[in-house]
C-alpha positions in Angstrom: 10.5 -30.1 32.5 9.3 -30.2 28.9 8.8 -27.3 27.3 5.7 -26.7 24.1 8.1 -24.7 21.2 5.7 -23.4 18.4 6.7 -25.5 14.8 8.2 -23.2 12.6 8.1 -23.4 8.9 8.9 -27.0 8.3 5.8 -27.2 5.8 2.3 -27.2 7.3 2.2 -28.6 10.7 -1.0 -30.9 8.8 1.4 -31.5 6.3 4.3 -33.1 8.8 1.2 -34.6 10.9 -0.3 -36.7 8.0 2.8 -37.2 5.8 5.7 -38.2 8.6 3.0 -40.0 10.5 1.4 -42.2 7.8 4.9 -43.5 6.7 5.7 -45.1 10.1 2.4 -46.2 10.0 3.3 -48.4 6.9 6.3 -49.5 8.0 5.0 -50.8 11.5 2.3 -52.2 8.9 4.8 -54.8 7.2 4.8 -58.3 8.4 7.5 -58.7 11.2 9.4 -60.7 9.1 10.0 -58.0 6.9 10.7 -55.4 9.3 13.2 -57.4 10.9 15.1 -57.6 7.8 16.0 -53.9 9.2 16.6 -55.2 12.2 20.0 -53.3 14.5 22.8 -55.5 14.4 25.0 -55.3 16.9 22.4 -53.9 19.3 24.3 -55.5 22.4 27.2 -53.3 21.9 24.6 -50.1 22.4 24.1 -50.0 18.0 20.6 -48.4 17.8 20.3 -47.2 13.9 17.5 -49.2 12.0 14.8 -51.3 13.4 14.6 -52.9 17.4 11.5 -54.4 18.9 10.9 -54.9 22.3 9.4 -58.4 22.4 11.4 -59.7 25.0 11.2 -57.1 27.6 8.9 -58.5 30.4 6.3 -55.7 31.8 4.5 -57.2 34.3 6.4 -60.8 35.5 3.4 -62.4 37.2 1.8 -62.6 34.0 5.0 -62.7 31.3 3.2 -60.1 29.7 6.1 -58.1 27.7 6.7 -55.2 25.9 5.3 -54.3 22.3 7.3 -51.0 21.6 8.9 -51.0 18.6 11.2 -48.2 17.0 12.9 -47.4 13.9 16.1 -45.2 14.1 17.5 -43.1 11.1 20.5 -41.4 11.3 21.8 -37.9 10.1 21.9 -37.8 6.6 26.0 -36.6 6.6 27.5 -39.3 5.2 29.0 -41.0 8.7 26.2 -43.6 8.7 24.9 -46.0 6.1 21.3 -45.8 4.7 19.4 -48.9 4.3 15.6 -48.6 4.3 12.4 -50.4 3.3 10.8 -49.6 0.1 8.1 -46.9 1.6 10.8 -44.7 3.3 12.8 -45.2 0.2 10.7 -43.8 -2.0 10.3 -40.4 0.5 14.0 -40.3 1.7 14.7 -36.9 0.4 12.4 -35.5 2.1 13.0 -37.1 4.9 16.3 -36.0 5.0 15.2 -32.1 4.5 12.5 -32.4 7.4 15.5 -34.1 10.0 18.0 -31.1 8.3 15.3 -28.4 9.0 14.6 -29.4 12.6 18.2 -29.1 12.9 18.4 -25.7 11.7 15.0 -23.9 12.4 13.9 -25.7 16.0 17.5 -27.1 17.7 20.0 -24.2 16.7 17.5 -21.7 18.2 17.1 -23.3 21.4 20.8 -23.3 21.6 21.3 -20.3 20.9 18.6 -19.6 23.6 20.1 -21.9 25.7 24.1 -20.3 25.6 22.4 -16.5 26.4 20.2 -18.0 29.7 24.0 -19.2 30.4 25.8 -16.0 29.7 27.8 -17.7 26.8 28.2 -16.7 23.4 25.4 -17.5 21.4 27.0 -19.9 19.3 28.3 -22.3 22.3 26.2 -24.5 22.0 25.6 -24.5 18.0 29.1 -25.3 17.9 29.2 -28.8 18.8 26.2 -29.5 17.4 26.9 -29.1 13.8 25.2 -31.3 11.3 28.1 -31.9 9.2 30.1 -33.4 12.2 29.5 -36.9 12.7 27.4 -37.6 16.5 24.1 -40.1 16.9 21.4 -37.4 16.2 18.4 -39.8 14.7 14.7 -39.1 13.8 12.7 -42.1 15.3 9.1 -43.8 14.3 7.8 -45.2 17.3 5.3 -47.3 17.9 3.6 -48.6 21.5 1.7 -51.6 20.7 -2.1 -51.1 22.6 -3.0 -54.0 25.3 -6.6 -55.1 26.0 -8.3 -53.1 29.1 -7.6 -56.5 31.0 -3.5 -56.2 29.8 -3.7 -52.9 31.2 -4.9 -53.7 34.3 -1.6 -55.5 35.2 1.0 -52.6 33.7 1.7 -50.1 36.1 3.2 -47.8 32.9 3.5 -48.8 29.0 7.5 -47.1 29.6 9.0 -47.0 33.2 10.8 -43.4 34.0 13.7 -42.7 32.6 15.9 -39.9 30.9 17.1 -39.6 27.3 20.8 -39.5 26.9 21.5 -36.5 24.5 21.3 -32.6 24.2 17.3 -32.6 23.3 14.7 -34.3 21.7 11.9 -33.3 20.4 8.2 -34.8 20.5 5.8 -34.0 18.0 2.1 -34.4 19.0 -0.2 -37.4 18.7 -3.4 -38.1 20.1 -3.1 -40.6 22.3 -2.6 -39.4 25.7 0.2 -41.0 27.9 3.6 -39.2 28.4 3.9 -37.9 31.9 7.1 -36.4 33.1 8.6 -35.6 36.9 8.4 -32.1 38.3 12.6 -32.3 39.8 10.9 -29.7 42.6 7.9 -32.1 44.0 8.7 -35.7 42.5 5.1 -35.6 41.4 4.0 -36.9 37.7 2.1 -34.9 35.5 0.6 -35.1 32.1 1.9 -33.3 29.4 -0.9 -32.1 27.6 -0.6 -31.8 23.6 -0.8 -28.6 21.9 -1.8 -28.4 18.3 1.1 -26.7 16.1 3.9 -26.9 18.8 6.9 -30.0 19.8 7.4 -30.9 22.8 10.9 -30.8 23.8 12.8 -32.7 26.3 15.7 -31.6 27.8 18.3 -34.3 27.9 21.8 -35.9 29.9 24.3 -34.1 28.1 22.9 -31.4 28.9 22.6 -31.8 32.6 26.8 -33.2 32.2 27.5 -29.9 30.5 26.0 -27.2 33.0 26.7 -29.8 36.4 23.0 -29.9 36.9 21.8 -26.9 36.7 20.2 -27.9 33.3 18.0 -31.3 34.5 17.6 -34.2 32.1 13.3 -34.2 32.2 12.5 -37.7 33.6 9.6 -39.0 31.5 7.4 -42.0 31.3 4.6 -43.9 29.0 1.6 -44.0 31.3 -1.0 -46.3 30.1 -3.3 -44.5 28.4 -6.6 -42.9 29.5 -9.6 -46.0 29.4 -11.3 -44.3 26.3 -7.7 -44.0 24.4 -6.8 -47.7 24.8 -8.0 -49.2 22.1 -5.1 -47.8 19.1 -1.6 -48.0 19.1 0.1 -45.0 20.1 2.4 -43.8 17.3 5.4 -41.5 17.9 7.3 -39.1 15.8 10.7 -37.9 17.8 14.2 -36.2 16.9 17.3 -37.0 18.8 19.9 -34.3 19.3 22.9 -35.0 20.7 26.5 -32.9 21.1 29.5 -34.2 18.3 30.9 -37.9 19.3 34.2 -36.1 20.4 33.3 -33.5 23.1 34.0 -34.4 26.5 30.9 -34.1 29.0 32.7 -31.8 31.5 31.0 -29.2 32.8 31.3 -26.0 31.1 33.7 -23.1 32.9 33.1 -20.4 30.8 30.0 -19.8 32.1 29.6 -16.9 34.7 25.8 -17.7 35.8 27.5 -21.2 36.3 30.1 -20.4 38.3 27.9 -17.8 40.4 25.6 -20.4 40.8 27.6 -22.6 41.9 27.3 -25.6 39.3 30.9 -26.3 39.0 30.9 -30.1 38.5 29.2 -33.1 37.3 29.0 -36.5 38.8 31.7 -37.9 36.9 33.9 -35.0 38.4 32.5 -35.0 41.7 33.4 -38.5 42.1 36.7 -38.2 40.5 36.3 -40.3 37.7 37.1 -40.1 33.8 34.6 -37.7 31.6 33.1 -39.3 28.6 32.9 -38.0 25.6 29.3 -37.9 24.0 30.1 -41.2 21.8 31.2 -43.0 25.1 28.4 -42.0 27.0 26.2 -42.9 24.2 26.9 -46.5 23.7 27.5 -47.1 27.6 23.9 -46.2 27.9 22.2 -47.4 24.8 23.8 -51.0 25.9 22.3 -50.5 29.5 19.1 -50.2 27.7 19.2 -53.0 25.3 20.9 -55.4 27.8 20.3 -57.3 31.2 17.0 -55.6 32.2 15.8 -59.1 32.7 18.2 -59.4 35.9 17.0 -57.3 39.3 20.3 -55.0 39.4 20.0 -53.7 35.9 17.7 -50.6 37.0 20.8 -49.3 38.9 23.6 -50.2 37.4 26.6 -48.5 36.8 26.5 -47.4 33.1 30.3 -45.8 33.4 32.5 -45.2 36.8 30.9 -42.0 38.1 27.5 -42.8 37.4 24.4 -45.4 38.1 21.2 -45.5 36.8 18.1 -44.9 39.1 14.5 -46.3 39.8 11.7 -43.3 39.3 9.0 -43.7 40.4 
């Protein structure tokens, strides 16, 4: 389940709030013909860096109504990935890059190190493969959730259907519209996640669960529609991506004693006796499962590699 982490000195948590907020603001300002000068290409072969929006995605097919999330990816700032921004993130980019470099160091190598000791690992396991410098598809995202009318609403059963993320952890920083819900894994039952000034919320992700064989559980989240009296603003989001280097296989991790007493000694790739990805293979298999054929009725469970399908929570 998610967990609330206090924000450490990135700047002033008002500071980050107003600043980092306001410039996704202005870009999901610009007319759409500008933001899709920004637009992913390649997004059918799971590419996800720069701009995507949602239009076509169908959430409720009685009516046709469809989706208006929109998001704006931008990648580490290492030189593995091109840079290629509109004017108003442009004009901030260096900061922009020390904010994404800071949550790196002062939020997500903590909770690694954190994470190796609950494991019985040296502390720096985990802060090993996740080194800035080496190239993997860590991004900082602007996110933006379009509002419906109360009559839209009335036909959406959830802005975002549940689902996991596909890397090591991301991190949520508060907003004030009210809608993500995640799954307790113990009861199946959905419950809010209430915001807490001056903390992240932080998601525990796929690799993860790959890495310890499920003794670490990817947090299944969803968009609820918002509460009636929060319905009338788009919901803006403000997220980091953190995900293990491209190269390292997703087997699950020997070394660990509390593991192996536990008994988590393989994943589903293993169990089932097929081929372990790497983080870069499991990446773009699952960023193309999300950007293609959900308009066809097997795509909520289909296989994204041999060893693994996708699943309907609800």
């Amino acid at each position: 389940m998610p967990v609330p982490v206090p924000v450490p000195e990135l700047g002033s948590y008002n500071y980050v709030a107003e600043t980092k907020f306001a410039l996704g603001k202005a870009f999901y300002d610009l007319p759409q013909e500008e933001k899709d000068e920004f637009a992913v290409k390649g997004v059918e072969q799971g590419n996800y860096n720069g701009y995507v929006g949602n239009r076509q995605r169908v959430v409720n097919e009685k009516s046709g109504l469809r989706s208006r999330v929109e998001v704006y990816n931008i990648p580490k700032f290492n030189g593995d990935f091109e840079h290629h921004h509109p004017a108003m993130i442009e004009e901030h980019i260096e900061e922009i890059e020390e904010f994404a470099r800071s949550l790196h160091s002062e939020v997500l190598d903590p909770l690694f190190v954190l994470l190796a000791l609950a494991l019985e690992l040296p502390e720096d396991y985990f802060t090993k493969i996740h080194q800035y410098p080496v190239k993997s598809e860590d991004h900082l995202r602007y996110m933006k959730y379009g509002k419906y009318t109360p009559e839209e609403n009335k036909l959406i059963d959830n802005w975002v259907q549940g689902h996991t993320d596909l890397g090591s952890f991301t991190l949520l920083f508060r907003q004030p519209v009210a809608a993500l819900q995640i799954r307790y894994p113990s009861t199946n039952e959905w419950k809010w996640v209430k915001p807490q000034d001056a903390t992240l919320t932080v998601n525990a992700c796929d690799a993860l669960q790959f890495l310890t064989g499920g003794y670490v559980k990817s947090t299944i989240h969803r968009v609820a529609v918002p509460p009636i009296d929060q319905q009338h603003v788009d919901r803006l989001g403000l997220l980091y991506f953190s995900r293990p280097h491209n190269d390292i296989p997703l087997a699950t991790i020997k070394d660990s004693p509390l593991l192996q007493r536990e008994g988590y000694t393989g994943n589903d790739f293993e169990v089932s006796g097929h081929p372990v990805p790497t983080m870069e293979e499991w990446t773009f298999a699952k960023q193309k499962w999300q950007r293609t054929g959900y308009d066809k009725p097997e795509h909520k469970t289909a296989q994204i590699l041999p060893g693994w399908k996708e699943k309907v929570y609800v």
